[in-house]
N, C-alpha and C positions, 0 to 999 in steps of 0.2 A: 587359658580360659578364653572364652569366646566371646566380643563385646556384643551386646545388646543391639539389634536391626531398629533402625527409627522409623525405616520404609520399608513397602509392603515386597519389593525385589529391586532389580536392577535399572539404574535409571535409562532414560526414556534418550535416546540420541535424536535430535530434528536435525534435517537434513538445514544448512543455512539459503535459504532462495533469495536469489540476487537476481527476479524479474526485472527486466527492463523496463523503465517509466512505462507510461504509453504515451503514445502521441496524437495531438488534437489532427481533425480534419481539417487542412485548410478551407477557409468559405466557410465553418459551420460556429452561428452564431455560440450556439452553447457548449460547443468545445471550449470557444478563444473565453469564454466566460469560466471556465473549469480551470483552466490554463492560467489565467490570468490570478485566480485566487491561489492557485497552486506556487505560481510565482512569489506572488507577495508573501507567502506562508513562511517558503523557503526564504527570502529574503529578511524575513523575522524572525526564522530559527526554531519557526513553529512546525515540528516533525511529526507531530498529530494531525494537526490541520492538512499538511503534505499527503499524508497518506489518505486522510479522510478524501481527499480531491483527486488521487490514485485510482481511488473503490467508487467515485461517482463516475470518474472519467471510463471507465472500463466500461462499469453498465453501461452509459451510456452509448460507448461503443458498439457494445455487440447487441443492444437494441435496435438502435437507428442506422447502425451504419456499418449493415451484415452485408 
C-alpha cells in the first residue's frame, strides 16, 4: 500500500551560493562605514546583521561605484 503525499511533488534542490563578501572601495567614506558595521557584526556573531551589510554593501556598489 502506498503511504499518503504530505507535499504537492518533489522537493525543490537550491543550488548552495558561496558569493564572495564584497569589498569596500578604498577612500569611500561609506563603504569603510558598511565595513566597519559588517566587522563588528561578525565579531558578535551576528550573521544577520553580516548579511544585512552584505545586501547594503552591494547596492551600494553598483550604484555609486559602476
Amino acid at each position: 500500500m502506498n503511504e499518503p503525499r504530505t507535499y504537492p511533488g518533489a522537493p525543490v534542490t537550491l543550488p548552495l551560493r558561496l558569493d564572495a563578501e564584497p569589498k569596500p572601495v578604498p577612500g569611500c567614506a561609506h563603504c569603510d562605514n558598511i565595513a566597519m558595521e559588517h566587522d563588528r557584526a561578525q565579531a558578535n556573531g551576528d550573521a544577520s546583521r553580516r548579511r544585512d551589510c552584505n545586501v547594503r554593501l552591494r547596492r551600494h556598489l553598483s550604484a555609486d561605484h559602476r
